[in-house]
VODO-346730 format. One record per residue (C-alpha): residue number from 1; x, y, z; residue in three letters. Coordinates in Angstrom, 1 decimal. Each point is the difference from the previous one (the first is absolute). Layout:
<sites>
<site pos="NUM" c1="X" c2="Y" c3="Z" code="ala"/>
...
</sites>
This chain:
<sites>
<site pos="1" c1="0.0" c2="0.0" c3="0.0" code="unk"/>
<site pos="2" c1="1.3" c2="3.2" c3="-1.3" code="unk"/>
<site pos="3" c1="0.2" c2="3.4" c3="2.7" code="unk"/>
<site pos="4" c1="-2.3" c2="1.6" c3="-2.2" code="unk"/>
<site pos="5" c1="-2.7" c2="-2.7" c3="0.9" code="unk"/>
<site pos="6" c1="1.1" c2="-0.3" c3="3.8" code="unk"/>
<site pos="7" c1="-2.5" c2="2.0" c3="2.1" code="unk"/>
<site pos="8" c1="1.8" c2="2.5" c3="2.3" code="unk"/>
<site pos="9" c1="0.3" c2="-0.8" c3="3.3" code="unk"/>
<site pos="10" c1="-1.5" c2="0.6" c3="2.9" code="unk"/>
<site pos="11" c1="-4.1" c2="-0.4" c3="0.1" code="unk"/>
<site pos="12" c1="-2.9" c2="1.7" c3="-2.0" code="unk"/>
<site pos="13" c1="-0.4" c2="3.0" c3="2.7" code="unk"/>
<site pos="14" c1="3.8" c2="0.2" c3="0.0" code="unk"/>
<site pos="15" c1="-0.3" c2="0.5" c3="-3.7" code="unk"/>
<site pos="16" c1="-2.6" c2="2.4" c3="0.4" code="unk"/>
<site pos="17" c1="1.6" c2="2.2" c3="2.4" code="unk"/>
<site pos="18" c1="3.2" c2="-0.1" c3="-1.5" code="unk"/>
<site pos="19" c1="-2.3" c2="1.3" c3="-3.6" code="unk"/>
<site pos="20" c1="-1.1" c2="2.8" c3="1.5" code="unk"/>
<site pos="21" c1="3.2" c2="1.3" c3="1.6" code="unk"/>
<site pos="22" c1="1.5" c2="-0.2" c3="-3.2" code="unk"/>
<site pos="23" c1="-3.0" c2="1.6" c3="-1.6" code="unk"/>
<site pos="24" c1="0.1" c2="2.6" c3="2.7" code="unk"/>
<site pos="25" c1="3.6" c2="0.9" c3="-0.8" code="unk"/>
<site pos="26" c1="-0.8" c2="0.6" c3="-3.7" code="unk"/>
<site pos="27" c1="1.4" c2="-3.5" c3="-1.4" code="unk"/>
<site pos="28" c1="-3.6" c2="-1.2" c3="-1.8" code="unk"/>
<site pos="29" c1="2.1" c2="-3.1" c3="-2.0" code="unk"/>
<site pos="30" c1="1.2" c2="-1.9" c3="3.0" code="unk"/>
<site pos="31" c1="-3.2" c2="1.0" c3="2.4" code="unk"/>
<site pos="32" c1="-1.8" c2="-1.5" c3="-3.5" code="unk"/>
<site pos="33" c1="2.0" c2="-3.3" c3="-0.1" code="unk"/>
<site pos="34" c1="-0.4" c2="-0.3" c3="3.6" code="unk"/>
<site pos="35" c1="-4.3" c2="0.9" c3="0.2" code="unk"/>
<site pos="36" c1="-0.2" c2="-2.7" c3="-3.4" code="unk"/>
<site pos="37" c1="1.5" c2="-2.9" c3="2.5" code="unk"/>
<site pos="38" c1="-2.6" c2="1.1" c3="2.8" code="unk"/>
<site pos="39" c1="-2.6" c2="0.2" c3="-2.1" code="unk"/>
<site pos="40" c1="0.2" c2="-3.3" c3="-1.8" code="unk"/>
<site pos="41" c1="0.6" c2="-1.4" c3="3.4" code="unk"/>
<site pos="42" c1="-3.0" c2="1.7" c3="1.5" code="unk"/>
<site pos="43" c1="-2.5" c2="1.1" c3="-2.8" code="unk"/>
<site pos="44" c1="-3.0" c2="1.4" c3="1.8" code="unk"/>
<site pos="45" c1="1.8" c2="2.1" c3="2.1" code="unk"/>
<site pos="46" c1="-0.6" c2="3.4" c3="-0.5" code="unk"/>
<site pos="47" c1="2.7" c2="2.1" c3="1.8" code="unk"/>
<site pos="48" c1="2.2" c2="-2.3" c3="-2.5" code="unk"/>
<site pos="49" c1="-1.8" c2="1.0" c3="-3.1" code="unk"/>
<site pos="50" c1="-0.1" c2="3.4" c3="1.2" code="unk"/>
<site pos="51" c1="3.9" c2="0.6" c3="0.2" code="unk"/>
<site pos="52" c1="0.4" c2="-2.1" c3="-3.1" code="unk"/>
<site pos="53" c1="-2.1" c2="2.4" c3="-1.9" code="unk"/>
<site pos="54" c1="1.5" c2="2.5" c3="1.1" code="unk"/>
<site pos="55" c1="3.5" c2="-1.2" c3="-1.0" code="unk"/>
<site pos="56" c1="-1.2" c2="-1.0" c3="-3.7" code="unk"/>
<site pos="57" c1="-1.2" c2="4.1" c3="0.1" code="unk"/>
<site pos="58" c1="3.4" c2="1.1" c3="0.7" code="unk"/>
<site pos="59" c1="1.7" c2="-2.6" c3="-2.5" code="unk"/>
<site pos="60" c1="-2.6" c2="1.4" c3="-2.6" code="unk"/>
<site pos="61" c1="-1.3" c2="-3.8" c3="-0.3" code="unk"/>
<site pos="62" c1="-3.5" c2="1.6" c3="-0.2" code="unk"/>
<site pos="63" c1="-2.0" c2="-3.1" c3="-1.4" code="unk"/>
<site pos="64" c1="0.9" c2="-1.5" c3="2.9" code="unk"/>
<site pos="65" c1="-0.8" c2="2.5" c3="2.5" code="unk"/>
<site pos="66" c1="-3.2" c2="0.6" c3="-1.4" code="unk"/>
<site pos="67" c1="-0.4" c2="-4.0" c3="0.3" code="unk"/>
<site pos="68" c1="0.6" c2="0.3" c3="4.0" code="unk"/>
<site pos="69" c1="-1.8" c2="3.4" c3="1.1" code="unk"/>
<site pos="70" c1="-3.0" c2="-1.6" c3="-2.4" code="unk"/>
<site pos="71" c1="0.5" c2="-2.8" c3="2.3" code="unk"/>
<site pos="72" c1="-0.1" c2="2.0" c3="3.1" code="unk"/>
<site pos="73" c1="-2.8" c2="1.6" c3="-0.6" code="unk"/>
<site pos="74" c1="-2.2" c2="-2.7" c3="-1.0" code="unk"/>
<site pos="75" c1="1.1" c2="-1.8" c3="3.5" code="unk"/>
<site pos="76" c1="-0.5" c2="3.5" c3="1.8" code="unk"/>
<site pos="77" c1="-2.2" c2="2.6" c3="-2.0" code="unk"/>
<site pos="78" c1="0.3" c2="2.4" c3="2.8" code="unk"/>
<site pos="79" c1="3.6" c2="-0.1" c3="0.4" code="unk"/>
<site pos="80" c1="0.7" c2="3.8" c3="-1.4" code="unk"/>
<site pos="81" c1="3.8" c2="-1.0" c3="-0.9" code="unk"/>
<site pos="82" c1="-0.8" c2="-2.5" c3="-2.0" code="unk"/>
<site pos="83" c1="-2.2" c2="1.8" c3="-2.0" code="unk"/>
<site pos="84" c1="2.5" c2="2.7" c3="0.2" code="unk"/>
<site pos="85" c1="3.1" c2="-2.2" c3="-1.7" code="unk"/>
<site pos="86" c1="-2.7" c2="-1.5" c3="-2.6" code="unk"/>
<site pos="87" c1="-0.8" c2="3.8" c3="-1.3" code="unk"/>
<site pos="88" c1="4.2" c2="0.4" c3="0.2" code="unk"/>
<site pos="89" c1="0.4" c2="-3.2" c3="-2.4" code="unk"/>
<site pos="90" c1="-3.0" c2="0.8" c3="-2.3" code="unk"/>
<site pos="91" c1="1.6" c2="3.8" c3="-0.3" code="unk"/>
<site pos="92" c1="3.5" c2="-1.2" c3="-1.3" code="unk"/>
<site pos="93" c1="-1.4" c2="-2.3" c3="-2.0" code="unk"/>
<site pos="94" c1="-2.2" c2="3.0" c3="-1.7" code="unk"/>
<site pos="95" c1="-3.4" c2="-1.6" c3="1.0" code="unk"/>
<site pos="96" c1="-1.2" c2="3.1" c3="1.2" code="unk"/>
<site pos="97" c1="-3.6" c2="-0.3" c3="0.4" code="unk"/>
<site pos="98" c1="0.3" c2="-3.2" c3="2.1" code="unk"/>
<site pos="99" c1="3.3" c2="1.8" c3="2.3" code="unk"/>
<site pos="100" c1="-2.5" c2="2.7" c3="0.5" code="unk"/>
<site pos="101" c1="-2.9" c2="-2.6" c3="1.2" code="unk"/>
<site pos="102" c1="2.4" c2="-1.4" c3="2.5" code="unk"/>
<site pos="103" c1="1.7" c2="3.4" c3="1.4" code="unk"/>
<site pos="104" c1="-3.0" c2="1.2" c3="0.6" code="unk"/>
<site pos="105" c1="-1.2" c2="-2.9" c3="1.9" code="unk"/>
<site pos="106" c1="3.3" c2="0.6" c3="2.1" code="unk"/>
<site pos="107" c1="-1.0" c2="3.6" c3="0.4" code="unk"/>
<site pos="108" c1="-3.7" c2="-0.7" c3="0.8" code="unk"/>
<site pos="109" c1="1.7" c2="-2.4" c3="3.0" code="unk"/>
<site pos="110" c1="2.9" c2="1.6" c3="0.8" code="unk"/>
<site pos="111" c1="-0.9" c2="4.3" c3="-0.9" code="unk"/>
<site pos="112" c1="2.9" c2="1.2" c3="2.5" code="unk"/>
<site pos="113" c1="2.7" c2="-1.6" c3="-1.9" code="unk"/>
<site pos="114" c1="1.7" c2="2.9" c3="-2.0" code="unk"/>
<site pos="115" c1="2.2" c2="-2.9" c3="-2.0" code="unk"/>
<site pos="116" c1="-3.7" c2="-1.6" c3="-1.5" code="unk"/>
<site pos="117" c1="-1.6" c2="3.3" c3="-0.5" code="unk"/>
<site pos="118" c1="2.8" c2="1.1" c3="-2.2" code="unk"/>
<site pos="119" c1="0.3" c2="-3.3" c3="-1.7" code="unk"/>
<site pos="120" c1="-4.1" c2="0.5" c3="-1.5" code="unk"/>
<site pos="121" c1="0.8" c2="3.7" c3="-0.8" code="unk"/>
<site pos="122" c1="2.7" c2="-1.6" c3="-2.0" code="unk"/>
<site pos="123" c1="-2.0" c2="-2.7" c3="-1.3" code="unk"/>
<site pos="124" c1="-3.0" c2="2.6" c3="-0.8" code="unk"/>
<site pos="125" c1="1.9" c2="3.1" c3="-1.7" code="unk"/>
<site pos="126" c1="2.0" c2="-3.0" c3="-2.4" code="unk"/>
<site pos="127" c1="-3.5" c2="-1.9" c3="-1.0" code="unk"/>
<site pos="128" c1="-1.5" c2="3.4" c3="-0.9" code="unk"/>
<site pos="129" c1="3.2" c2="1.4" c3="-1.9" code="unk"/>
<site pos="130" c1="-0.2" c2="-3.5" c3="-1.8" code="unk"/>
<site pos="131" c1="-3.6" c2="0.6" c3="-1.0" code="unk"/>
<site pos="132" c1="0.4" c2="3.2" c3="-0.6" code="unk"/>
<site pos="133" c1="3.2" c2="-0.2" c3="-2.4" code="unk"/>
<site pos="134" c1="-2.1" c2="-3.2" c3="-1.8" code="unk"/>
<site pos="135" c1="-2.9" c2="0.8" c3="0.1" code="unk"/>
<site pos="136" c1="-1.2" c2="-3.2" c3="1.8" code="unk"/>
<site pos="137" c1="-3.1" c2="0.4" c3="2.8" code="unk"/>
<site pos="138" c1="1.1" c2="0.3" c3="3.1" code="unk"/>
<site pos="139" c1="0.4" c2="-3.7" c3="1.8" code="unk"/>
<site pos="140" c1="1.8" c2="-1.7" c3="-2.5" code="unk"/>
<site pos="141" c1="3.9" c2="-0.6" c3="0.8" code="unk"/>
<site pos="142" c1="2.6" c2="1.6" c3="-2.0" code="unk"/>
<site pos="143" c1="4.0" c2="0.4" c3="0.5" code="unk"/>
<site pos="144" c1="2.7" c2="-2.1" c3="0.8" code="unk"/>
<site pos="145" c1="1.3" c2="-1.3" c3="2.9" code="unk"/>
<site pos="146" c1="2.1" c2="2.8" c3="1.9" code="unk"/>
<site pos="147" c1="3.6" c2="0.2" c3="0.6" code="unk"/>
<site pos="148" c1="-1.0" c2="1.2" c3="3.7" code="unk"/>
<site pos="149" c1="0.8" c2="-1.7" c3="3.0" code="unk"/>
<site pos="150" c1="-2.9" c2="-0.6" c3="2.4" code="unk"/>
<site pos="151" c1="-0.3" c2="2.8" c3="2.0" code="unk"/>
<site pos="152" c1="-0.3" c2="-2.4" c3="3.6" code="unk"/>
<site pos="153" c1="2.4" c2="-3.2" c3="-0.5" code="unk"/>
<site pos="154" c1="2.1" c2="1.1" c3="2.6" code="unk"/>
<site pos="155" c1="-1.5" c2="1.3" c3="2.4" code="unk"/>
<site pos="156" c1="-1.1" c2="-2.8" c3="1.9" code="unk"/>
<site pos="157" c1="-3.7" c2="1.2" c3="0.0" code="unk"/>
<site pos="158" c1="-1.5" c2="-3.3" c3="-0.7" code="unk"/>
<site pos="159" c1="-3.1" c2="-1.3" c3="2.1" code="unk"/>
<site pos="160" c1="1.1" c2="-1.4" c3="3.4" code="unk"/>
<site pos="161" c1="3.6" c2="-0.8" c3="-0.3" code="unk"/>
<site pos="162" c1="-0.1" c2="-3.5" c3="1.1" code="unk"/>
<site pos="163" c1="-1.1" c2="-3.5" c3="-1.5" code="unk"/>
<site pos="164" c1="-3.7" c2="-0.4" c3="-0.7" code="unk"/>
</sites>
């Protein structure tokens, strides 16, 4: 068995912990490597999916971020993060309308969070700029995805901060 295939050691919440300190300190790749192992290991758990989607935002793996936050909020559709890092995936990946759906979810949840307010002004002013530079009614997604980091990766803002 190659190193490559060799699980890292320690134990899932080992893995976990050790993701999100490396997410924390700005190294999405590793903390990614690290949250993939946890999550295969444990797949319905959603502090896990959380961090994991959170890593695949800040290594611009947006597919796959989408894929987890979707997951998240299907397993908690009042969990105002999760909803928060869908919107953040859909916007880099230019689905606009649907990023808007979801950060304003996060914003009907959450309203004192300056980080998801911005995000939907965001979100908002580049659907209508679409539709108005196309000509396209207003709702239907334009763009591409943005070079733009997520504005909250780092800042450890996530729901509770421990295993769920």
């Amino acid at each position: 068995m190659s190193s490559a295939a060799r699980p890292p050691a320690g134990e899932v919440y080992d893995w976990y912990r050790r993701g999100l300190a490396l997410l924390e300190s700005g190294d999405a790749a590793a903390a990614e490597q690290l949250l993939a192992h946890a999550a295969a290991a444990d797949p319905t758990s959603s502090s896990i999916r959380e961090a994991l989607g959170r890593a695949r935002l800040g290594c611009r793996r947006f597919a796959q971020s989408r894929a987890d936050f979707a997951w998240l909020v299907q397993a908690h559709p009042d969990d105002d993060f999760a909803h928060f890092g869908l919107g953040l995936a859909l916007s880099r990946l230019g689905q606009w309308s649907a990023a808007v759906e979801q950060l304003a979810l996060a914003v009907a949840l959450r309203p004192e969070r300056d980080d998801y307010v911005r995000e939907l002004r965001h979100a908002r002013a580049t659907l209508r700029a679409g539709d108005e530079v196309t000509g396209r009614s207003p709702g239907l997604a334009t763009g591409r995805p943005s070079d733009t980091p997520p504005a909250s990766l780092g800042d450890g803002a996530p729901g509770e901060g421990g295993m769920r």
